[in-house]
N, C-alpha and C positions, 0 to 999 in steps of 0.2 A: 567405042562410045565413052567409058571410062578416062580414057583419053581425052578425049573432046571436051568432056566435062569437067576436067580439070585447067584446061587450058583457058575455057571462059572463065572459072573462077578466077585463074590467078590474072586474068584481065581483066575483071571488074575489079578486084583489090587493089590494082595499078589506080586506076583512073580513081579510085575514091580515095589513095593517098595523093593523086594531083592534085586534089580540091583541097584537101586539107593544107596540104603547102604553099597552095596559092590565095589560098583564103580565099577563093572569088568563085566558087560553085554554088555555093549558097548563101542562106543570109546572116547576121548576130539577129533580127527581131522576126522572120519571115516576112521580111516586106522591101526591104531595101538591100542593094548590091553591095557585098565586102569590101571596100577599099584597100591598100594597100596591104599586102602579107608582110608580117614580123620579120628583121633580121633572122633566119637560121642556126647563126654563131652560138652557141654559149652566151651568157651573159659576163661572163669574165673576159669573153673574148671583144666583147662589142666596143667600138671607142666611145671615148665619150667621158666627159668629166662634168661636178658642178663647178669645180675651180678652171680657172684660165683665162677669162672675162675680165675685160678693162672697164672702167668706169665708163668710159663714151660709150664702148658698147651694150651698157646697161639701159643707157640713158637714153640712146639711139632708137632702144625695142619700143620705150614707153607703156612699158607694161605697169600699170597700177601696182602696188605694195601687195604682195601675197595676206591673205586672211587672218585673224587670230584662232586658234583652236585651242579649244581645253583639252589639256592634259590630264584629266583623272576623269573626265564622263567615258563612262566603261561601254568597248561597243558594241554596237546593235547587230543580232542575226540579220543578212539578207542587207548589209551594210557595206559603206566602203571599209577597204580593211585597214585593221590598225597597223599601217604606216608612218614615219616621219619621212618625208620629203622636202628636202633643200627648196627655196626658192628660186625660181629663173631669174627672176629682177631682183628687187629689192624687197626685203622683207625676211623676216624669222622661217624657221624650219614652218610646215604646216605636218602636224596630226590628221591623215584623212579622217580618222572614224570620230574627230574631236571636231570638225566641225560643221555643228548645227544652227537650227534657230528658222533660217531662211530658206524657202523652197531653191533648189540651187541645180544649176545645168556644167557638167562635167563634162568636158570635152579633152580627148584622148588624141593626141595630134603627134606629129614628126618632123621636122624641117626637109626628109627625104620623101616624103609620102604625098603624093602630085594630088591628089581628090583631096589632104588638108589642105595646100595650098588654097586650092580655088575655094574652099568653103571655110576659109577662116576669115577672110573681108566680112562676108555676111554674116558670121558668130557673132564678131567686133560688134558690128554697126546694130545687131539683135540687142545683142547687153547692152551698150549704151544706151538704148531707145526704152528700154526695161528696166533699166538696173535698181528703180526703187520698187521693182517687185521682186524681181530675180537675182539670185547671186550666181557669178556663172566663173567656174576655176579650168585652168586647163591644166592637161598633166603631160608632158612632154617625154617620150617613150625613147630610149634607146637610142639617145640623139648626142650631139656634141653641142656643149653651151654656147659656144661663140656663130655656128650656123642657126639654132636655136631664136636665139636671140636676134639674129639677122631676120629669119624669116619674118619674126614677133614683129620687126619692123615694118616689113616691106608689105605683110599684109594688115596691117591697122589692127591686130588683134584687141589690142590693147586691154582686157580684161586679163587679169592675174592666173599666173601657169607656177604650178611646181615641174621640177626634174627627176625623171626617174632615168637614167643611164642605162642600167642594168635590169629592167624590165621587172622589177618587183611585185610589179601590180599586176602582172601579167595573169598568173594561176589565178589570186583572189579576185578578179576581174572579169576574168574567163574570157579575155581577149586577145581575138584571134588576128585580129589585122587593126590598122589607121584609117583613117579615123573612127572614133566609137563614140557617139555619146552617151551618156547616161544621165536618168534624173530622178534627181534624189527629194524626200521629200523634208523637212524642216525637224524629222526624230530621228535624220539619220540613214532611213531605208532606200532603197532602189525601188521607184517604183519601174522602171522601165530603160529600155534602150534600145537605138539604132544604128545602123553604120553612115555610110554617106547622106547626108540631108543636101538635099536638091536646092534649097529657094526657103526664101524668108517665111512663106506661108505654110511650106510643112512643118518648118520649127516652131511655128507658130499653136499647130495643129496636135504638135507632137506635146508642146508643154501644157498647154489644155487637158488632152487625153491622160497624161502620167501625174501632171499635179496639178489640176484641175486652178490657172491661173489665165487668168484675160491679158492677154499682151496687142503690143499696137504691130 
């Protein structure tokens, strides 16, 4: 019996460190499917550079100019954290926890990660349609600049992304897979997030519920 009983333990521990590795057992908000799981590697180990980008392949992505952020607004608990992050396109370092002002949607993406691909046309085409309510920044996880910047192309994202390489945002984020969004509200705070977003209308649904704004 003792026996037995130890053998189902150490197979429920198995299968609850699958989910964890896979990111795809459960959810980041209880509502939606995890998207792709993290590189494994070490973050020393992962490739990925903010240098090595030619000008045409900046120019290619069409990413809008990264944000301005203040450097001495000191940050907010339950906040993005205070990071400086390189610009993917063009544009100065961005301070996560420095910028505020505007209700803003934070998208956590990959150039390896298949569920950003197909939901970053509709991000794109969201911001656009929004952009004088909404500010919308992406943060690009564990990637290499020049694939980066490809995908940035190929799917119209076209709203402004920083680079994180080496997963910096990963612990203060508490993010377990790609894509993630999150949404912040104009002091700074998180009011909310989800992982894969299906269709224009739950983004829609989702910005309303977390920062109570009317989009088209």
């Amino acid at each position: 019996m003792a026996t037995r009983r130890l053998r189902t333990i150490h197979s429920l521990a198995i299968v609850a460190l699958s989910c964890v590795a896979i990111a795809g057992c459960g959810t980041q908000d209880g509502s939606n499917p995890a998207g792709s799981a993290l590189p494994s590697a070490p973050a020393s180990a992962i490739p990925g550079t903010t240098e090595g980008a030619t000008t045409a392949d900046i120019q290619a992505a069409k990413l809008e100019p990264c944000p301005v952020s203040d450097a001495n607004v000191a940050p907010v608990a339950d906040g993005l954290p205070d990071l400086t992050l390189a610009c993917l396109g063009e544009g100065k370092p961005v301070r996560l926890a420095g910028v505020r002002g505007t209700p803003m949607v934070v998208n956590v993406w990959a150039s390896w990660c298949g569920p950003c691909k197909a939901e970053l046309p509709m991000m794109g085409e969201f911001y656009r349609d929004n952009r004088e309510k909404l500010a919308f920044l992406g943060i690009d996880m564990a990637d290499d600049r020049v694939a980066a910047l490809a995908m940035a192309g190929s799917t119209a994202m076209t709203f402004p992304s920083v680079q994180d390489p080496k997963s910096e945002i990963r612990a203060g984020l508490k993010v377990i897979g790609v894509p993630t969004t999150l949404f912040v509200r104009p002091d700074g705070t998180i009011a909310g997030r989800t992982s894969v977003v299906t269709s224009r209308e739950e983004l829609a649904s989702l910005v309303d519920k977390y920062l109570g704004v009317k989009t088209t």
